[in-house]
C-alpha positions in Angstrom: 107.4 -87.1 28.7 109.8 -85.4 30.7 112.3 -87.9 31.1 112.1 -88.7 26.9 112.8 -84.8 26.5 116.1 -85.3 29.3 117.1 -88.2 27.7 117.2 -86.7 24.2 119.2 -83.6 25.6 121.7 -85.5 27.1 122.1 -88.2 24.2 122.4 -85.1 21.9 125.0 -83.8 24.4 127.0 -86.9 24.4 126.9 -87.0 20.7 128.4 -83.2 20.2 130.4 -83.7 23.0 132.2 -86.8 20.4 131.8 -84.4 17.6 133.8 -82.2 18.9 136.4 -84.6 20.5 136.7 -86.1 16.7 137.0 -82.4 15.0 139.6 -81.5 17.6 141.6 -84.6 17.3 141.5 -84.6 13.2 142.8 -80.6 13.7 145.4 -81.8 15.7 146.5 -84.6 13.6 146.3 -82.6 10.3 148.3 -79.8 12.3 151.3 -81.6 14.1 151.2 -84.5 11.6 153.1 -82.5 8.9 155.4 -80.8 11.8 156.5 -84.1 13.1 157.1 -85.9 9.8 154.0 -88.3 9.2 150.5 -88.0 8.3 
């Protein structure tokens, strides 16, 4: 029981943790693309 509730935490981690990698990246791409000519 305890080990599902673990798991679920750090699966849930990981996925937020690539959520926020992707929104960060997109922000970046969408911010500097423009400033250095493509995007």
């Amino acid at each position: 029981m305890v080990l599902g509730v673990v798991l679920a935490i750090k699966i849930t981690a990981f996925a937020l943790r690539l959520v926020f990698i992707g929104i960060i990246l997109v922000g970046l791409y969408l911010f500097l693309g423009p400033l250095l000519g493509f995007g």
